[in-house]
C-alpha positions as CSV (number, residue, x, y, z in Angstrom):
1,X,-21.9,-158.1,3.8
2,X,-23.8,-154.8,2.3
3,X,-26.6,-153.4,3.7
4,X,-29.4,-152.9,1.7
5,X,-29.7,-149.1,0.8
6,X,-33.0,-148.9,2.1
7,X,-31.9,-149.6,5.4
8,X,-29.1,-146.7,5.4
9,X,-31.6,-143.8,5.9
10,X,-33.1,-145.4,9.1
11,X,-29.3,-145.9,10.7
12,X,-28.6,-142.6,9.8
13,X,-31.7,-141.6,11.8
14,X,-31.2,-143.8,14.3
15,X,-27.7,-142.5,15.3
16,X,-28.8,-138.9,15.0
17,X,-31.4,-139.9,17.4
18,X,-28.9,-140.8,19.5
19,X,-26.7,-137.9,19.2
20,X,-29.8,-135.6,19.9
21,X,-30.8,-138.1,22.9
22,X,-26.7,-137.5,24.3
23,X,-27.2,-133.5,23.9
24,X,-30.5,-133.0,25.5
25,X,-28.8,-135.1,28.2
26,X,-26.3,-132.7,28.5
27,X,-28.0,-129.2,28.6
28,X,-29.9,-130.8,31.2
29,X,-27.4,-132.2,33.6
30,X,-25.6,-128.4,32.8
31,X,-28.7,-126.3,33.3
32,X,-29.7,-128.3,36.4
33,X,-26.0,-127.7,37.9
34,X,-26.3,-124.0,36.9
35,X,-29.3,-124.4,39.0
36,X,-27.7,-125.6,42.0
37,X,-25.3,-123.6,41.9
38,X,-26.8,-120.4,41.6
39,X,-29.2,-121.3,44.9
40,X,-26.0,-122.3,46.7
41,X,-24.9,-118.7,45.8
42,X,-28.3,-117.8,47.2
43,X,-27.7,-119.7,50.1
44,X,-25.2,-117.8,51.1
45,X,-26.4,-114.6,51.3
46,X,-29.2,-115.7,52.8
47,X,-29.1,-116.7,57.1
48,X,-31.4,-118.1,59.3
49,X,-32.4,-115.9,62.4
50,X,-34.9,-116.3,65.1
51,X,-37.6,-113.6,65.9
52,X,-40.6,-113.0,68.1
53,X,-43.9,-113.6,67.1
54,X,-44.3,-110.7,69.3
55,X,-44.2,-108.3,72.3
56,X,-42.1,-110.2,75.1
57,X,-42.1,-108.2,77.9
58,X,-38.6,-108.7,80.1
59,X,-38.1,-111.4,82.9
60,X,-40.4,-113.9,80.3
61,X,-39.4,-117.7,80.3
62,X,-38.8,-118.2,76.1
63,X,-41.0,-120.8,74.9
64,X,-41.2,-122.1,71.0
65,X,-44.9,-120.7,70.2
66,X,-43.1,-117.2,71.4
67,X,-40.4,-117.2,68.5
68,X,-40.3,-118.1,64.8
69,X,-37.5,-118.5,62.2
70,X,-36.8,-116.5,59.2
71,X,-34.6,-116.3,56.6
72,X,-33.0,-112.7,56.2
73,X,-30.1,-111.4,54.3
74,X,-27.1,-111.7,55.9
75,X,-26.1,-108.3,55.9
76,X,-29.3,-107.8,58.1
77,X,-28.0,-110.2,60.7
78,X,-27.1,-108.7,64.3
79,X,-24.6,-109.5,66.3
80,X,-25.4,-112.5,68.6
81,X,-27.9,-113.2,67.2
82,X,-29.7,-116.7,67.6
83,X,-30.3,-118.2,64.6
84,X,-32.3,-121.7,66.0
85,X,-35.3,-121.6,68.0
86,X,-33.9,-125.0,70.3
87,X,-31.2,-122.4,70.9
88,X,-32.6,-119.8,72.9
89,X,-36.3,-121.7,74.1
90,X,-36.4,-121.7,77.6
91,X,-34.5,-119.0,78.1
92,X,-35.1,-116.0,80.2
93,X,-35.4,-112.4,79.0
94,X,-33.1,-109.7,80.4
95,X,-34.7,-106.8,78.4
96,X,-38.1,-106.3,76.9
97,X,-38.3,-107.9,73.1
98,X,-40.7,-106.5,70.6
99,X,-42.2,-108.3,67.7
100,X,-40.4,-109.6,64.8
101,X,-37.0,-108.3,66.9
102,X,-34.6,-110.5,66.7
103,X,-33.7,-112.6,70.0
104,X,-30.4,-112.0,70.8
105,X,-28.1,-113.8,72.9
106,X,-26.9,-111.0,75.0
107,X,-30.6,-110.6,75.7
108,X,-31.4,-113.5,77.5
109,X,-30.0,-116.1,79.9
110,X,-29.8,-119.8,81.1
111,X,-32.6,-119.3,84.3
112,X,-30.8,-119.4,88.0
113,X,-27.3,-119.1,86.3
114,X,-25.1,-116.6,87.4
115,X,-25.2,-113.5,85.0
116,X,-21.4,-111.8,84.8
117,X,-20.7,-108.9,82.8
118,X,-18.2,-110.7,81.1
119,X,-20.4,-113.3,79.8
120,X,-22.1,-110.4,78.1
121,X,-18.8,-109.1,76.1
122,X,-19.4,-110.3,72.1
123,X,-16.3,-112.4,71.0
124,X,-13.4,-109.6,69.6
125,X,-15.2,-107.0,71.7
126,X,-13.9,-104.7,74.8
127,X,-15.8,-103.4,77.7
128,X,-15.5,-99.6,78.1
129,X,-17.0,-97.9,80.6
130,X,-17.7,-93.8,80.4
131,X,-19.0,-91.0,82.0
132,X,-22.2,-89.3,81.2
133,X,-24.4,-87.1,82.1
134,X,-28.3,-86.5,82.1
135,X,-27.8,-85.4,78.5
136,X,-24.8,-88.1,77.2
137,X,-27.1,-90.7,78.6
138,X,-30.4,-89.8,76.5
139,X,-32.0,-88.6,79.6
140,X,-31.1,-91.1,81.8
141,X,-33.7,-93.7,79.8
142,X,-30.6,-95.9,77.8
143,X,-30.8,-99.5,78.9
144,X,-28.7,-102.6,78.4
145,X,-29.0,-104.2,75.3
146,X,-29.7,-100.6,73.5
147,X,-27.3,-99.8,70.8
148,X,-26.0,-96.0,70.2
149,X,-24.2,-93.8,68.0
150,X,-21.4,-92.4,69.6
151,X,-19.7,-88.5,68.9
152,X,-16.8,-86.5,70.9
153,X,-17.4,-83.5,70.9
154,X,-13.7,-81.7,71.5
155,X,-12.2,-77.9,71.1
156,X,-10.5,-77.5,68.0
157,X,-7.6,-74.8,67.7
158,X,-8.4,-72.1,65.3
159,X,-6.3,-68.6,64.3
160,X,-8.4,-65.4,65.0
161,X,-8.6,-62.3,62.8
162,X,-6.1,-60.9,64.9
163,X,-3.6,-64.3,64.5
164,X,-4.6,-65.3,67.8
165,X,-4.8,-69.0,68.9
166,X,-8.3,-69.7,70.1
167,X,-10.6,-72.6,70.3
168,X,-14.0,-73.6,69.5
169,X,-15.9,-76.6,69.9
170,X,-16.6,-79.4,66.8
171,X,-18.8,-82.6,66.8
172,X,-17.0,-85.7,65.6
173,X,-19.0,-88.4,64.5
174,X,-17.0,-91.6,66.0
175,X,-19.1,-94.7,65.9
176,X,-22.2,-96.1,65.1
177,X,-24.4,-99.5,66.2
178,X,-22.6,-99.7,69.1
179,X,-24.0,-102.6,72.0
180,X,-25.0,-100.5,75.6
181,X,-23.2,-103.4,78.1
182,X,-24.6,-102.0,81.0
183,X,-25.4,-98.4,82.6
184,X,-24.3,-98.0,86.1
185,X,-23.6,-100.8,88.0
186,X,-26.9,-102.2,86.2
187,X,-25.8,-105.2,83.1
188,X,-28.9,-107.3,82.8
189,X,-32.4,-105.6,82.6
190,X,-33.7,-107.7,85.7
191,X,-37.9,-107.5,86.1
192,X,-39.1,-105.0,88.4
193,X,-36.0,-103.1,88.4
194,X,-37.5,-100.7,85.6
195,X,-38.4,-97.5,88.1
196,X,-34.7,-97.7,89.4
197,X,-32.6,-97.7,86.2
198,X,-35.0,-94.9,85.0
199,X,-32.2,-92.9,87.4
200,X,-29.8,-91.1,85.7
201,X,-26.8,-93.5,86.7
202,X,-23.2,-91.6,85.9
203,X,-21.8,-94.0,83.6
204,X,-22.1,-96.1,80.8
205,X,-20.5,-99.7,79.5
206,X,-20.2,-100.1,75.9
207,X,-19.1,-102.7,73.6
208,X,-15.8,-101.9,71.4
209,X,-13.1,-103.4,69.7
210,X,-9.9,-102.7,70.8
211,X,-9.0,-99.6,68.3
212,X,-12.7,-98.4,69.1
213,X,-12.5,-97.9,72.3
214,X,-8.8,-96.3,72.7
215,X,-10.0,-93.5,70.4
216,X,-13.5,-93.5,72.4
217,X,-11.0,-93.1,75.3
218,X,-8.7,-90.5,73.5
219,X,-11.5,-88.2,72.9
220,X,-13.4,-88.5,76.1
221,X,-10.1,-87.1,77.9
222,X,-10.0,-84.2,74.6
223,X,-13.6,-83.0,75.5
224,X,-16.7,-84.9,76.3
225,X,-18.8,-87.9,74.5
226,X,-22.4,-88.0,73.6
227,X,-24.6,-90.7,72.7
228,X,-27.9,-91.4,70.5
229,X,-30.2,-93.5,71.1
230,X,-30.9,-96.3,67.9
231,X,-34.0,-97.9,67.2
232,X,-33.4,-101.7,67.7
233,X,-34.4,-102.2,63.6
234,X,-32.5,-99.6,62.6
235,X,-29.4,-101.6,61.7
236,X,-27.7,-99.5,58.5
237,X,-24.9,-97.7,59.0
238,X,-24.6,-94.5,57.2
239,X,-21.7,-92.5,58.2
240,X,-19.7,-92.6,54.9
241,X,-16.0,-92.3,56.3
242,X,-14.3,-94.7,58.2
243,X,-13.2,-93.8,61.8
244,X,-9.6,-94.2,62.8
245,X,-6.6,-92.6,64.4
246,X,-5.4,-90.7,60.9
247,X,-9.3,-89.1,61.1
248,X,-9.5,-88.1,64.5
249,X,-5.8,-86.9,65.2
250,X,-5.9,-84.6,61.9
251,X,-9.9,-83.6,63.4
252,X,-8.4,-82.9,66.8
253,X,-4.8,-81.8,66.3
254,X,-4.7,-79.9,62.8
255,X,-1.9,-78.0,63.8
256,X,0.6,-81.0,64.2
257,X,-0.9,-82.3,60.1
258,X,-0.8,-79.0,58.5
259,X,2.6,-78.5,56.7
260,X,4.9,-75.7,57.7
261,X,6.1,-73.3,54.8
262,X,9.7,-74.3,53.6
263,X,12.0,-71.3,54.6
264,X,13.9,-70.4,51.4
265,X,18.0,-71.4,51.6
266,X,20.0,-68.7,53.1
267,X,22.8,-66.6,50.7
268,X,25.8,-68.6,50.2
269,X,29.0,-66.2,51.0
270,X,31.6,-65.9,48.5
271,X,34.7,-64.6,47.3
272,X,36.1,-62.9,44.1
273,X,39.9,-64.1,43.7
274,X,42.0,-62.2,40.8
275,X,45.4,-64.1,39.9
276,X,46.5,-61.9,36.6
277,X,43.3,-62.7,34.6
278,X,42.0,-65.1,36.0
279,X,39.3,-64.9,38.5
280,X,38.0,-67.5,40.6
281,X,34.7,-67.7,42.9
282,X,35.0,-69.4,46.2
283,X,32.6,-70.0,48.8
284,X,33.3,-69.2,52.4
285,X,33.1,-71.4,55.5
């Protein structure tokens, strides 16, 4: 059976409606995935972290109108630090917290438990302890929880005019950001013991990986190690070469890297033999 021809142009219409109806469908189920995916991207550059509303002065039970959670990048995030209010609420504070700070967990602790320096040590990290002095330690005023930049500074050999050896001192820049464990026998920032850590105590307890602190160690026995004092949101790095044995042996021991001139081969000896006319060259023993 034949449809009439007047009813051709309105099936043609209808089935491009349809067709349009199937495409629209389309770029919208592709522009909404697009969507999602491009916040799940988002997402993860992005991390929750908990802060304080403000000033918590140390020894202060935690409680949930204290803190709030943002959402930071998470190149911004510190190291142990919380990143859910139910987390860290009723906690107590080891060290002074100012606002917007974030709460970290080596800065606080379950109340009555047992604090042990160990408990303290961030996960991949080694405990060093150091000498200092009234200078190395900023002045005796460093405190647990601080973070420090760390620089040796060690005698370098050098050649005098007169082809001497002699030796002067150079500042290497080691480390930077690193966690302060503890200074003296002194790991948790307890209240009321402010007036006694304000002594100059003669070491300090820092917080390394394991190739960190054997060339913190290496250096300390080359020369001496000095420390500077961070701000607690200063958290970018800006020390553009990487530390590591190749750096600091060819900083400390340039004589053992630098290559020694190439002594030219010595005269072979030889001898003329005549036989008639012929000669012949020979080398001797």
């Amino acid at each position: 059976m034949q449809l009439p021809k007047k009813y051709v142009p309105m099936i043609i219409a209808g089935v491009l409606g349809l067709v349009a109806v199937f495409l629209i469908n389309m770029y919208i189920q592709q522009a909404a995935q697009g969507a999602r995916q491009r916040e799940l991207e988002r997402q993860k550059r992005l991390s929750t972290v908990v802060v304080a509303k403000r000033d918590i002065p140390s020894g202060s039970a935690l409680e949930e109108n204290m803190l709030r959670e943002v959402t930071i990048r998470r190149d911004l995030l510190q190291p142990s630090a919380a990143t859910s209010i139910y987390r860290v609420v009723n906690m107590i504070t080891l060290a002074p917290i100012s606002k917007d700070e974030q709460i970290l967990l080596n800065k606080v602790s379950v109340s009555g438990s047992e604090i042990s320096l160990s408990s303290k040590v961030p996960k991949d990290k080694r405990a060093l302890t150091i000498p200092v002095d009234n200078i190395s330690s900023v002045g005796g005023m460093l405190r647990p929880g601080d973070h420090v930049d760390i620089f040796g500074v060690v005698p370098i050999p050098v050649t005098t005019v007169q082809g001497k050896q002699a030796t002067q001192l150079s500042n290497i820049a080691l480390f930077q950001d690193i966690l302060v464990l503890a200074v003296g026998s002194e790991y948790a920032a307890m209240p009321g013991a402010e007036k006694e850590q304000r002594k100059t105590s003669p070491t300090v307890t820092l917080a390394l990986s394991p190739e960190e602190a054997n060339i913190v160690a290496f250096v300390q026995e080359q020369g001496k190690i000095r420390l500077s004092l961070r701000s607690p949101q200063d958290v970018k790095k800006t020390n553009p070469m990487p530390v590591n044995w190749d750096t600091v042996l060819r900083t400390v021991m340039p004589d053992y890297f630098r290559e020694k001139p190439v002594e030219p081969p010595k005269p072979k000896k030889t001898v003329e033999i005549i036989r008639g006319q012929s000669r012949e060259v020979k080398e001797l023993e």
